[in-house]
Phi, psi and omega in degrees: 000322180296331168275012191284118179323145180308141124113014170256145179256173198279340162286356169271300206308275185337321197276326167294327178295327214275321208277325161314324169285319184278348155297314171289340169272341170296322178299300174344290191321299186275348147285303166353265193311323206275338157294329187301322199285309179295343156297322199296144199234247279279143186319305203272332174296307154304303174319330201291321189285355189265296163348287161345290179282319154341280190298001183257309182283332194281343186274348180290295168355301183284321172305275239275282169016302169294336201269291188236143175242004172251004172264318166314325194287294175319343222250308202290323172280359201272295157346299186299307189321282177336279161329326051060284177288345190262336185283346184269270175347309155317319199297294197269026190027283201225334198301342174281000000 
């Protein structure tokens, strides 16, 4: 009991121990999926996900777009870039 930080009982500690664990079985859990998934070959799967995220950005795209049209515009040249460097990278393979 003398080691406990000044104002903490002994039921904040437990209750703090308890909440750390189950955050770590949580992570556990979502490394666990996040190997399975990257495992994963198939064509039709990556597509889907890849859509998926298409369809995720252009909906960003549009929200920002209404809200600020010089930050959708910067987001989009930004975008372009990006696409632009992956398409170099795809090209010349590994040498980067």
């Amino acid at each position: 009991m003398e080691n406990l930080p000044s104002g903490v009982t002994v039921e904040q500690m437990k209750a703090r121990y308890d909440e750390v664990a189950r955050m770590k079985h949580l992570l556990f859990k979502q490394e666990i999926k996040n190997r399975r998934v990257s495992k994963i070959k198939s064509k039709l799967y990556h597509k889907l996900k890849r859509k998926d995220a298409e369809r995720e950005s252009s909906k960003l795209q549009t929200y920002l777009a209404e809200i600020d049209p010089e930050a959708a515009k910067a987001y989009k040249e930004k975008a372009e870039l990006m696409k632009v460097e992956e398409r170099l990278r795809a090209r010349h393979g590994t040498d980067t």
